[in-house]
C-alpha positions in Angstrom: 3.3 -13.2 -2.4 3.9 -10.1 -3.0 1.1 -6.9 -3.0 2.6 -4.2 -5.2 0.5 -1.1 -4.6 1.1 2.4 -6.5 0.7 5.5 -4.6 1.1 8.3 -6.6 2.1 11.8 -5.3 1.2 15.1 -5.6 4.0 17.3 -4.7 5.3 17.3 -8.8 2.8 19.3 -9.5 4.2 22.1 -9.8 6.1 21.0 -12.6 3.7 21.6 -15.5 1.3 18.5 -15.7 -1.4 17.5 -12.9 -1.3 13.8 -12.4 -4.6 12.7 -12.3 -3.9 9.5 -9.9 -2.3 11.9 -7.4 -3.3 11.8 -3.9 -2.3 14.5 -1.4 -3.2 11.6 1.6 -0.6 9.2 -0.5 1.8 12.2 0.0 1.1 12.5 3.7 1.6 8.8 4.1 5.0 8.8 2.4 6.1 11.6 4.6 4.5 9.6 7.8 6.5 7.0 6.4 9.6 9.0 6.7 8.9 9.6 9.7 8.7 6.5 11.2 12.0 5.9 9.9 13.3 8.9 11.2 13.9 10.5 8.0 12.9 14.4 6.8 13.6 13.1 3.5 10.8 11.6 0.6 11.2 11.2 -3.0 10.0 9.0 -6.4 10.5 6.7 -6.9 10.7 5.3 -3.9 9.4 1.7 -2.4 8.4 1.3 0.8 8.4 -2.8 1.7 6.9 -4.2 4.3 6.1 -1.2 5.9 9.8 0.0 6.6 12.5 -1.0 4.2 12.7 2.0 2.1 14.6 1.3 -1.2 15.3 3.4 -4.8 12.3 1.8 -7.0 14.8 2.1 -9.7 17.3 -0.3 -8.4 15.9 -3.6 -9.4 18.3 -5.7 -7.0 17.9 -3.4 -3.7 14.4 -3.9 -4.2 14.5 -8.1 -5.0 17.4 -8.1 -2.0 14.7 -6.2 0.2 11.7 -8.1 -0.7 13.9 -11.8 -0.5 14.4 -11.1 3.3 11.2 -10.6 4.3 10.0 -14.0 2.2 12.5 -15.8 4.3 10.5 -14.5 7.9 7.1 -15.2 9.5 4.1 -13.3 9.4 2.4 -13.0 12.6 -0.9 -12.4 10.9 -2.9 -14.7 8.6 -5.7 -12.3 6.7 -8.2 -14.1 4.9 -11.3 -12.1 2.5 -14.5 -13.6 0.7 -16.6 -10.9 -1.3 -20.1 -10.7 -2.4 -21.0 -7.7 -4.8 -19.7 -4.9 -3.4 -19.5 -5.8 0.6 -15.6 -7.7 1.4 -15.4 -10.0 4.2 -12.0 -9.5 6.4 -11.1 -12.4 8.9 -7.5 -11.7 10.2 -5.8 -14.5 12.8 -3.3 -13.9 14.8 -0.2 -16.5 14.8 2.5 -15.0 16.5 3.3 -11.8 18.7 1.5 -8.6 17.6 1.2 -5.3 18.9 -1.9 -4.1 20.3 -3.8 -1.2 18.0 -2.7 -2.3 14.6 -4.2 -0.5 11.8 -6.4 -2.3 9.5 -6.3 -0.8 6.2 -8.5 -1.8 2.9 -7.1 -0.8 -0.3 -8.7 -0.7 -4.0 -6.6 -0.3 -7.2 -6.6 -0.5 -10.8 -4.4 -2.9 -12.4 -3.4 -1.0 -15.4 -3.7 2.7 -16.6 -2.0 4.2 -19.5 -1.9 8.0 -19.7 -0.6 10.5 -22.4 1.9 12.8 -20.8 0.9 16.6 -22.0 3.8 18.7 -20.0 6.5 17.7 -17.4 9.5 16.0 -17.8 8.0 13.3 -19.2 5.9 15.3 -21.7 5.3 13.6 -25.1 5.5 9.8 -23.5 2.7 7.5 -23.1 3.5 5.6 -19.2 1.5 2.6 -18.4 0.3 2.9 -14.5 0.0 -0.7 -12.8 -1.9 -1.2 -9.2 -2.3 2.4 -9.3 -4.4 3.1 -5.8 -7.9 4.3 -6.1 -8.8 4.4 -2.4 -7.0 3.6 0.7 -9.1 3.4 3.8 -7.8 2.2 7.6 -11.5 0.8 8.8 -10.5 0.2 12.4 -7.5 -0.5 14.9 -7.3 -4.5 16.0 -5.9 -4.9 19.8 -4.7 -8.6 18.2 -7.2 -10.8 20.2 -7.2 -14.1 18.5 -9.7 -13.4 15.4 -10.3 -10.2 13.8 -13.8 -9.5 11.3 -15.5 -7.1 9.7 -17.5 -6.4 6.9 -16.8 -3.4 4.4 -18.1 -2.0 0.7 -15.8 -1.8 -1.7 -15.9 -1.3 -4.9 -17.5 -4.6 -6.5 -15.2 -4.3 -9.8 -11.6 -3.5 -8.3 -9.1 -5.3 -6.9 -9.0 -4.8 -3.2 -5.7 -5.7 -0.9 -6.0 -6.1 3.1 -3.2 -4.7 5.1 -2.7 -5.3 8.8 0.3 -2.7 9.8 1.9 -1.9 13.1 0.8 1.4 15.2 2.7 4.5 13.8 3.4 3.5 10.3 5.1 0.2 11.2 6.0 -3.0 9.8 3.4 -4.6 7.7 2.1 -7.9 9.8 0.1 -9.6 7.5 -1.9 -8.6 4.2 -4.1 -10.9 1.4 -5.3 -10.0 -2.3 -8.6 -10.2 -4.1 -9.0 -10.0 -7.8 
């Protein structure tokens, strides 16, 4: 039950070696993220869950203890998808209080990337990427009526998660998979 999505950042840069996943939007969205939480603060690696715990990705128990206590709550959004070729089929229901102008968003990743490390810290290492994201779109804002749909291309070989998120980079309230 759990969608494990890997944005990587751009501000390391600098450093010496250009990560070719980077994304300056996935840097904007960790700092939005920040924000929301009322932090000036971003780092890697970080984890986000559920749209506002923020946790050290490197501390294995923080992030089990975070993602345990959401398992344990409802989700006030049931997201269902169907695809066909390259067009996905979203049909999100609502089953519990929502806020009105949630952010539909429609991710694509690649399960696993390995890259050779030229320069940087890390120069000289092979790392193996998993879910890294390839495109990360919000395709409308939902008031939370009793059935949201819609109809989106995707790309017809990649994975592609749904996320249904509070206004202002809030809690995540619902969110399916698609292999």
């Amino acid at each position: 039950q759990v969608i494990a999505l890997s944005l990587h950042v751009d501000y390391w840069d600098y450093i010496g070696w250009t990560d070719d996943f980077a994304d300056p939007a996935h840097t904007t969205r960790q700092r939005s993220y920040a924000r929301a939480k009322g932090s000036k603060m971003i780092y890697t690696p970080q984890m986000v869950i559920q749209g506002e715990t923020h946790v050290v990705g490197t501390k294995p128990m923080d992030v089990a203890d975070a993602i345990n206590s959401y398992v344990r709550g409802s989700v006030p959004v049931d997201v269902d998808l169907d695809r066909s070729g390259d067009t996905l089929r979203v049909e999100a229901r609502r089953l519990g209080r929502v806020p009105a102008g949630m952010s539909v968003h429609v991710v694509t990743f690649t399960p696993r990337a390995t890259r050779d490390i030229r320069a940087g810290e890390n120069r000289g290492r092979t790392l193996t990427y998993h879910n890294v994201v390839q495109d990360w779109r919000t395709i409308d804002t939902w008031s939370g009526g009793d059935t949201y749909t819609a109809n989106v291309r995707v790309a017809a070989n990649l994975p592609v998660a749904v996320i249904i998120q509070a206004p202002g980079h809030g809690p995540v309230l619902g969110a399916a998979l698609l292999r």
